[in-house]
C-alpha positions as CSV (number, residue, x, y, z in Angstrom):
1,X,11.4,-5.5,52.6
2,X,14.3,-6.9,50.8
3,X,16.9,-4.7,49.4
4,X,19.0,-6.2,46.6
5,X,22.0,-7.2,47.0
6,X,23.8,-8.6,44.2
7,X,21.1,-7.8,41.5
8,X,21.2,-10.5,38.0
9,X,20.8,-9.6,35.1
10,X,16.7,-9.4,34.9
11,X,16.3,-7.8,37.9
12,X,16.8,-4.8,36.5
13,X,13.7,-4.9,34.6
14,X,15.5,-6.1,31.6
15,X,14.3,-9.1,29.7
16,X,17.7,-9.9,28.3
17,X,21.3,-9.6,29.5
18,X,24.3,-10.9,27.9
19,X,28.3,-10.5,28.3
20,X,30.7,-12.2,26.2
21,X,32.4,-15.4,26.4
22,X,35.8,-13.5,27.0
23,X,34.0,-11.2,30.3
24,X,33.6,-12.0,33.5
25,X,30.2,-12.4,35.0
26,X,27.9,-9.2,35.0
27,X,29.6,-7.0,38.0
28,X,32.7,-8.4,38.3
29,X,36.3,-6.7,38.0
30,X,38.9,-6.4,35.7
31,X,41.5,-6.4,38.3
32,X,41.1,-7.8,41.9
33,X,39.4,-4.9,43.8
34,X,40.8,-3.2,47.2
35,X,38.4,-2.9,49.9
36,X,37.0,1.0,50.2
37,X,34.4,2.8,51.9
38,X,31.8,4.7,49.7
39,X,31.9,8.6,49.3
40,X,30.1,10.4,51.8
41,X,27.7,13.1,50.4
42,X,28.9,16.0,49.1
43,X,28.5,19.2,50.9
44,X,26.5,21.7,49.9
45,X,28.8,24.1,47.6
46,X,29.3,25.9,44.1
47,X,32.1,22.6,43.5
48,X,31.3,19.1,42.7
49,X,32.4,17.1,45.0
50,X,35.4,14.7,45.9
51,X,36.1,11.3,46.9
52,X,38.1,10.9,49.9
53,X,41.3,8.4,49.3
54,X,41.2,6.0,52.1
55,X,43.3,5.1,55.0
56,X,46.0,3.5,52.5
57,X,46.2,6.4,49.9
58,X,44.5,4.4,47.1
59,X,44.1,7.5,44.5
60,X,40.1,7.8,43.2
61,X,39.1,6.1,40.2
62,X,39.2,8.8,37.5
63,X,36.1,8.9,34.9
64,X,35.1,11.0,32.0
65,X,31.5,11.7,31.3
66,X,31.2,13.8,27.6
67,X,28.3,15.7,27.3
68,X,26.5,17.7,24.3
69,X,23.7,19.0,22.3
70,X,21.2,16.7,22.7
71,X,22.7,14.4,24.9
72,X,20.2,11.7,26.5
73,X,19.9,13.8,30.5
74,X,18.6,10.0,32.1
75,X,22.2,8.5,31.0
76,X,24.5,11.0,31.4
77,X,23.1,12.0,35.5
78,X,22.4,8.4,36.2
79,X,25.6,7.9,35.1
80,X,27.3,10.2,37.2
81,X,25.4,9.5,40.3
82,X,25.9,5.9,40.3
83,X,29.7,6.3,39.7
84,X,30.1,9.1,42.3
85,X,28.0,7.3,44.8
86,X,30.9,4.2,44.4
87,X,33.8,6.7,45.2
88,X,34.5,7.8,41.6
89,X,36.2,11.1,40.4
90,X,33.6,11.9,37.9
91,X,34.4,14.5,35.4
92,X,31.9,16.1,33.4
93,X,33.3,17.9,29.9
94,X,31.2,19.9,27.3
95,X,32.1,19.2,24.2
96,X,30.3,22.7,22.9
97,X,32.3,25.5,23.0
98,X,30.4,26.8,26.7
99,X,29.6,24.8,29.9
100,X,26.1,25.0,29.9
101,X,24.4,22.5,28.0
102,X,21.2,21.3,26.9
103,X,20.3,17.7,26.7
104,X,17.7,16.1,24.7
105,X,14.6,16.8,27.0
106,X,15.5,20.3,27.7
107,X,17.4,19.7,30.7
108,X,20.0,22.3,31.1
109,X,23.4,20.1,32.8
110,X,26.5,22.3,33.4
111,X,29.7,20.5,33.1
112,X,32.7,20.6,35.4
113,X,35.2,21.7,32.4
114,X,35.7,22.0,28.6
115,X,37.0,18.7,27.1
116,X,39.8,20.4,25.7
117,X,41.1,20.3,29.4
118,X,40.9,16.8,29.4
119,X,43.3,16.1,26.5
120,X,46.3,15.0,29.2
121,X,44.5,13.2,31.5
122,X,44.5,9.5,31.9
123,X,40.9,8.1,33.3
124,X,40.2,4.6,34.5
125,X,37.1,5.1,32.5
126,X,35.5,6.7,29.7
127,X,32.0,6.5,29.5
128,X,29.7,7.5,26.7
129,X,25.8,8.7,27.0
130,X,23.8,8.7,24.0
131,X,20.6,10.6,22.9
132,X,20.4,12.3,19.6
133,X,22.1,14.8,18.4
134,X,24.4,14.6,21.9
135,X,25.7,10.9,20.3
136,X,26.6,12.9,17.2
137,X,28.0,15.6,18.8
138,X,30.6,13.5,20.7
139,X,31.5,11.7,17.2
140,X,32.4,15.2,15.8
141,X,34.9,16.0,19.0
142,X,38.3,15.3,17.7
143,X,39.2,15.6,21.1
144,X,36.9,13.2,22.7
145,X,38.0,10.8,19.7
146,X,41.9,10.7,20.7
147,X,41.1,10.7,24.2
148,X,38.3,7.4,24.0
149,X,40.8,5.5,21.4
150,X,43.8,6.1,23.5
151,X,41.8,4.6,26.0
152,X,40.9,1.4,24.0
153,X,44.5,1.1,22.6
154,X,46.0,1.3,26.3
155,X,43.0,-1.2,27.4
156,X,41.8,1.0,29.9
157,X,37.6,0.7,30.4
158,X,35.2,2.6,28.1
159,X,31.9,2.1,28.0
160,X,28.9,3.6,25.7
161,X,24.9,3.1,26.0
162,X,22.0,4.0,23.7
163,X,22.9,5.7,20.4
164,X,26.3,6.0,21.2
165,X,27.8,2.8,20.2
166,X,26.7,3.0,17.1
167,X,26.8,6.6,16.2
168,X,30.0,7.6,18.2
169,X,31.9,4.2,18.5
170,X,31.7,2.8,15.6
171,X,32.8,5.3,13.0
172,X,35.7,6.0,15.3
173,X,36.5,2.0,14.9
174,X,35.9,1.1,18.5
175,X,34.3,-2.1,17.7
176,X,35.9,-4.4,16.2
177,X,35.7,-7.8,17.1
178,X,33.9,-7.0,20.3
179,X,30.1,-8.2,20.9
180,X,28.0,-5.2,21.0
181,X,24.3,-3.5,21.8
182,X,22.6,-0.3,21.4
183,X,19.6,1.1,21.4
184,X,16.9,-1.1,19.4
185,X,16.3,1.9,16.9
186,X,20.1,2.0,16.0
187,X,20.9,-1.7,16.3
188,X,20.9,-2.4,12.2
189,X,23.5,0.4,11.8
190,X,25.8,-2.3,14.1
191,X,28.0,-5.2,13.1
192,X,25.8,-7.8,11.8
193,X,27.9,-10.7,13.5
194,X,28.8,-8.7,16.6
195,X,25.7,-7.2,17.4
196,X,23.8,-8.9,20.3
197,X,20.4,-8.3,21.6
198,X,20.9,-8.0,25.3
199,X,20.1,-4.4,27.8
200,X,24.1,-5.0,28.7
201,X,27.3,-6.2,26.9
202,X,30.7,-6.3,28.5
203,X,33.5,-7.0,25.7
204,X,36.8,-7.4,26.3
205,X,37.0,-3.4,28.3
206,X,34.2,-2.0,26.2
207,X,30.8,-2.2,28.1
208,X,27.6,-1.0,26.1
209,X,24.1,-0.9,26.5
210,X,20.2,-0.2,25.2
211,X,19.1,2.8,26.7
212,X,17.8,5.3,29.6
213,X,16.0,2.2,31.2
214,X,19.3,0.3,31.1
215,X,21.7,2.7,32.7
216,X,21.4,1.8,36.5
217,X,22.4,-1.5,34.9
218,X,25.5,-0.1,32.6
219,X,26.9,2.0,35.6
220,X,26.5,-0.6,38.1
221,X,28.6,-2.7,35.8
222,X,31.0,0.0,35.4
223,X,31.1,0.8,38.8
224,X,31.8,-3.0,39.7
225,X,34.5,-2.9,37.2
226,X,36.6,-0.5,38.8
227,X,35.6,-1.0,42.2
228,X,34.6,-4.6,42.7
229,X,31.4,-6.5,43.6
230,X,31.2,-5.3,47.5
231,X,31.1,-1.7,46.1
232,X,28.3,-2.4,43.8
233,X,26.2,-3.9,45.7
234,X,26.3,-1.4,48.3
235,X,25.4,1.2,46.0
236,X,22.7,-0.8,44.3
237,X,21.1,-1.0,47.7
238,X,21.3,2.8,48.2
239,X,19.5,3.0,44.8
240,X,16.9,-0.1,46.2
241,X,17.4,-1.5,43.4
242,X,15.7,-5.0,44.2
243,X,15.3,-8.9,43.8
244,X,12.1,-9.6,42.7
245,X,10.2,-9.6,46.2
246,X,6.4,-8.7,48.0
247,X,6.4,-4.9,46.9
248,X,4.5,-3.8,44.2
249,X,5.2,-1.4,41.6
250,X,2.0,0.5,42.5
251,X,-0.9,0.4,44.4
252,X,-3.4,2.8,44.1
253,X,-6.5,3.5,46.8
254,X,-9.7,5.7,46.2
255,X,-8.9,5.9,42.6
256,X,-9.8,8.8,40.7
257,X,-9.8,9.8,37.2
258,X,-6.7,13.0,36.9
259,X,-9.0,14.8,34.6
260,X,-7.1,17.6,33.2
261,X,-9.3,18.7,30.7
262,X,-8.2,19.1,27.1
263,X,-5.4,21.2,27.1
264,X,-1.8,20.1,27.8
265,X,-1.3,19.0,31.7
266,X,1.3,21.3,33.4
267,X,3.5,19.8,35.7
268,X,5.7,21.9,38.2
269,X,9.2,20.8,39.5
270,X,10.9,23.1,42.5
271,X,14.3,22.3,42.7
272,X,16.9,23.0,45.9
273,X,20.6,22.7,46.5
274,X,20.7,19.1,47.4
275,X,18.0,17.7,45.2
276,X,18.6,14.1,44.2
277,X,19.4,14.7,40.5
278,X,18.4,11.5,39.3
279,X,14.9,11.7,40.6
280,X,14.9,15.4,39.3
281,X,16.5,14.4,35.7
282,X,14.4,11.0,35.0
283,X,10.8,12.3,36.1
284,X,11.4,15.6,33.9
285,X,12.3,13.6,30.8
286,X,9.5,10.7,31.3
287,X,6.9,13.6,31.4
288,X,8.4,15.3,28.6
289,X,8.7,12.2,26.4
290,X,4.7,12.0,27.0
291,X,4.2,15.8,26.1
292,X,3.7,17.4,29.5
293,X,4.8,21.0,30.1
294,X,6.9,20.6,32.5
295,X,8.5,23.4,34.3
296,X,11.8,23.3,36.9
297,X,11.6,26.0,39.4
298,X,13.9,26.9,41.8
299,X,13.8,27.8,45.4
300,X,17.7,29.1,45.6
301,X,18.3,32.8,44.6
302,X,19.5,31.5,41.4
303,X,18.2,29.1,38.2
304,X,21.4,27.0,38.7
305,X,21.4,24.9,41.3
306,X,24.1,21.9,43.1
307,X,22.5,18.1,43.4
308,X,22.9,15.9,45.9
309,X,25.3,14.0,44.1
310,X,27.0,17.5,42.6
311,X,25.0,17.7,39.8
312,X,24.8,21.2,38.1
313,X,21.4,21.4,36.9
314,X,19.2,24.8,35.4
315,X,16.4,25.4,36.1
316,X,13.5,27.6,33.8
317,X,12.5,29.7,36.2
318,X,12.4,30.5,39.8
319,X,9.9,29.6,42.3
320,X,8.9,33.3,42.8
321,X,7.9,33.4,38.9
322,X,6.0,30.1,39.2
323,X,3.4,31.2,41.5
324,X,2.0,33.8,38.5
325,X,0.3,30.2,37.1
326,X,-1.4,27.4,38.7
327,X,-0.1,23.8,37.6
328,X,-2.4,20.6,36.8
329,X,0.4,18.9,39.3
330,X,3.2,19.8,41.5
331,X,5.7,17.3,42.2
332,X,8.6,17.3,44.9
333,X,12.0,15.5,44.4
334,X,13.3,14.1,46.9
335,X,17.1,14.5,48.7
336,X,17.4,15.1,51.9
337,X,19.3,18.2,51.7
338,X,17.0,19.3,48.9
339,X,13.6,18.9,50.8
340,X,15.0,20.9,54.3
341,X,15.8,23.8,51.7
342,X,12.5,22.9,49.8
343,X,10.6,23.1,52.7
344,X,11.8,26.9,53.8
345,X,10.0,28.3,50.4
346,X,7.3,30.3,51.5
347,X,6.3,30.5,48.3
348,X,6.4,26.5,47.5
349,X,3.7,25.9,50.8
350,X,1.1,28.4,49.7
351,X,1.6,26.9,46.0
352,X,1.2,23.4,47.6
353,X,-1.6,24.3,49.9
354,X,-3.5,25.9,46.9
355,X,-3.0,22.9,44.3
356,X,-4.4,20.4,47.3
357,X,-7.5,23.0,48.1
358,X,-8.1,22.9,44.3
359,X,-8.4,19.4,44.6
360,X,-5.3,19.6,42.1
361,X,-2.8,16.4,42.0
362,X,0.3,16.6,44.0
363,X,3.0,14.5,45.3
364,X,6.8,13.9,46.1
365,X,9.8,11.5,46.1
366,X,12.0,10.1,48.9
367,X,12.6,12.3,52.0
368,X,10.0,15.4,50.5
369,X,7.2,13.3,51.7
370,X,8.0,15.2,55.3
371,X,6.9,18.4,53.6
372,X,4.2,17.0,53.2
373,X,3.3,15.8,56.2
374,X,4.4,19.1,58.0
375,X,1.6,20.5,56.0
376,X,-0.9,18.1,56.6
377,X,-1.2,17.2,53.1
378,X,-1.2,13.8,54.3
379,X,-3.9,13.3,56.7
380,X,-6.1,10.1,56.0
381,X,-4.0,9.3,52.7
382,X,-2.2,7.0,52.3
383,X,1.6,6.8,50.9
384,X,5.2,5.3,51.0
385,X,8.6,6.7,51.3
386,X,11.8,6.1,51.4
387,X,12.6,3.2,54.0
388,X,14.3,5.9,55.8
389,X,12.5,8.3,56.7
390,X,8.8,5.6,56.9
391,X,9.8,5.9,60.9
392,X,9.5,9.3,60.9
393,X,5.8,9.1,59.4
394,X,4.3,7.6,62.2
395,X,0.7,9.0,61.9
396,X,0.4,8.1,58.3
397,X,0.0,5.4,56.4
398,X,2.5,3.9,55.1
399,X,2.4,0.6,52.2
400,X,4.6,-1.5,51.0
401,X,4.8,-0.4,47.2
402,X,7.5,1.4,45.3
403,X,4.6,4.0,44.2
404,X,1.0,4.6,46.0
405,X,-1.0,6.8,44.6
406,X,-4.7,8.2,47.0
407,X,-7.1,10.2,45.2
408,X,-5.2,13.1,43.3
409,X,-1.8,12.0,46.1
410,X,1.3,10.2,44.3
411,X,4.3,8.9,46.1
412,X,7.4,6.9,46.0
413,X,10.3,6.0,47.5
414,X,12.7,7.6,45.3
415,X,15.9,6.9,44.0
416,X,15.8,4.0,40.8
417,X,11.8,4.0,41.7
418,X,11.6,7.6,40.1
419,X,11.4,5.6,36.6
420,X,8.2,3.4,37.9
421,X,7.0,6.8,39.9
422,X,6.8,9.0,36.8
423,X,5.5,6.4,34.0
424,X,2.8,5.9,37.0
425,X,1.9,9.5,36.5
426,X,1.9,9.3,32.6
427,X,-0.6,6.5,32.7
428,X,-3.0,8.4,35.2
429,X,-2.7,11.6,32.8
430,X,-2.4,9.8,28.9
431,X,-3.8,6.1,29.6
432,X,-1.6,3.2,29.8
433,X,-1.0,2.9,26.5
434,X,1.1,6.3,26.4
435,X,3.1,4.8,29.4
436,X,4.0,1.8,27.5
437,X,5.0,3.5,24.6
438,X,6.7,5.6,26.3
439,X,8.8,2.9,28.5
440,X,9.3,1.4,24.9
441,X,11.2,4.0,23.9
442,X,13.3,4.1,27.5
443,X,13.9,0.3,27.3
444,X,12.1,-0.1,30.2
445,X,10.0,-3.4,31.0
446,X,6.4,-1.4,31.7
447,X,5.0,-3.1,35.0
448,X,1.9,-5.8,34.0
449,X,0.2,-4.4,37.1
């Protein structure tokens, strides 16, 4: 297995790509980049967590993510991960008048501080999700407004992706004479002359993109932008993000049909401290998009809980309330953190013992695939995982895909595979014509296979 290392343009499952005659190739830095190690993990705590300078004092890169009502959850966490994984100092402000916030798919994000807090700070970044209403209400921040055209004026980075550009940029008159892109259902509202068709556009310090199935793409740009190629490509392997190579996007064995009935399916989520919020985030808002019911339970004592990457996410109920109903599919994120503390829920084994007895659908992401193994749940099926922890599943059997799904079984590696793992799902519950729809509306290139 290949990992990629620096990814072009289409290798991101995007058709197009283009950056402007006045950028530098996709990835590459404004200013010459120093040499630095990437964070470690974050520890488990109530704090997000904080990059280490290195050995020579080189203060973190400083970024602003804004976040509302409404904004997209896929851009905004991917986003943050991505950036925090490169050695950023991510900064998450509400622009509502309380932290809590829900985002467009009913994921309830928590941000690190009120925006009003940021009004003196200078970031190396300011990066903009979209969604609907969220793009709207960052437009209607005066704050956010002086803070993001300061940052243009001073030609300092800012970035924006999906409806953002368009709804949020551009009355605030952030793009003039730059070569733009946005999400296809907002592109006439752009420019005529500076609008471009491409999933990424880097213009002179503004970098802006299509949509959730763009944004590893965006933030890797971003992240080489203040960090330099080495970094990115280090952290696009961490993702596997990949060159095009011998693993498919699925295979499936003993197929199945995931017959659900005729009422809507019901999908359960547990949740831990140390979840990977990006698997969490992206499979939550792909089977919402399709019209699941999809619930987020968690295992801690309380509904918020910390992400791997420090992530605040909240969750709709706790696991102890989720065992009062039984769920058409249970699905484990992945993180290693996440799955040791997922894995001491009494309540989460019976649950999972129960849905596999039923001959209900099941599965996980990443490092929770040793859950199930612990509980047998794997025995004569057959799965992948991450390439980490493959080793440590022996007995099993393991194929080379990004998702494998065995009967009513569905696995994946994790991490940027999440997108291919939960579409996967989509097409097994609605048909494969929901899935492409639905990766339509992500700017996602659906898998021919």
């Amino acid at each position: 297995m290949s990992l990629l290392l620096l990814p072009q343009p289409s290798t991101f499952r995007s058709p197009v790509t283009a950056v402007s005659a006045a950028a530098l190739p996709l990835f590459s830095a404004v200013t010459p980049p120093r040499r630095r190690t990437l964070a470690p993990k974050p520890p488990l705590s109530i704090s997000p967590p904080t990059t280490v300078p290195s050995s020579n004092a080189i203060p973190p890169k400083k970024v602003l993510v804004p976040i509302g009502l409404g904004t997209e959850e896929m851009e905004a966490v991917i986003l943050i991960h991505v950036l925090r994984r490169a050695g950023a100092d991510v900064t998450v402000a509400s622009v509502e008048p309380q932290l809590q916030v829900e985002a467009a798919k009913g994921i309830k994000l928590v941000a690190d501080t009120d925006i009003s807090t940021c009004s003196d700070e200078i970031f190396d970044l300011v990066a903009l999700p979209g969604g609907m209403p969220g793009s709207a209400r960052l437009r209607d921040c005066d704050v956010l407004r002086k803070i993001t055209c300061k940052q243009a004026e001073e030609n300092r980075l800012y970035g924006a992706i999906c409806a953002a550009p368009a709804v949020t940029l551009l009355p605030w008159g952030l793009l003039k004479k730059k070569k733009i892109t946005c999400h296809p259902a907002f592109y006439d509202k752009l420019p005529t002359f500076w609008a471009v068709k491409s999933n990424l556009q880097v213009s002179r310090g503004l970098t802006t993109s299509r949509g959730p199935g763009t944004t590893y793409q965006f933030a890797l740009s971003l992240a080489e932008q203040l960090f330099g190629e080495s970094i990115a490509k280090e952290v696009a392997e961490l993702l596997l993000m990949r060159m095009d190579d011998d693993n498919a996007a699925k295979k499936e064995f003993n197929k199945v049909e995931w017959s659900v009935g005729h009422h809507t399916p019901s999908v359960l989520v547990p949740i831990a401290h140390g979840s990977e919020e990006i698997e969490v985030v992206t499979l939550v808002d792909i089977l919402r998009r399709a019209k699941a019911n999809v619930i987020v339970a968690s295992v801690e004592k309380s509904l918020e809980v910390l992400a791997s990457q420090g992530t605040k996410i909240v969750a709709d109920i706790l696991i102890g309330d989720a065992q009062e109903s039984a769920y058409d599919l249970v699905i484990l994120p992945g993180g290693t953190a996440g799955a040791q503390r997922l894995s001491k829920s009494r309540i989460l084994k019976k649950l999972l013992k129960e849905q596999s007895s039923a001959g209900r659908i099941y599965g996980a992401l990443c490092s929770s695939l040793a859950i199930l193994h612990k509980q047998g749940l794997l025995k004569d099926k057959r799965s992948t995982a991450h390439p980490s922890f493959k080793d440590k599943l022996k007995d099993e059997t393991i194929s080379c895909a990004k998702v494998v799904i065995d009967g009513n079984l569905i696995t994946s590696e994790g991490l940027a595979t999440v997108t291919d793992f939960a579409l996967a799902i989509v097409s097994k519950l609605f048909g494969n014509g929901r899935a492409r729809s639905v990766a339509e509306g992500l700017v996602f290139e659906y898998p021919k296979k």
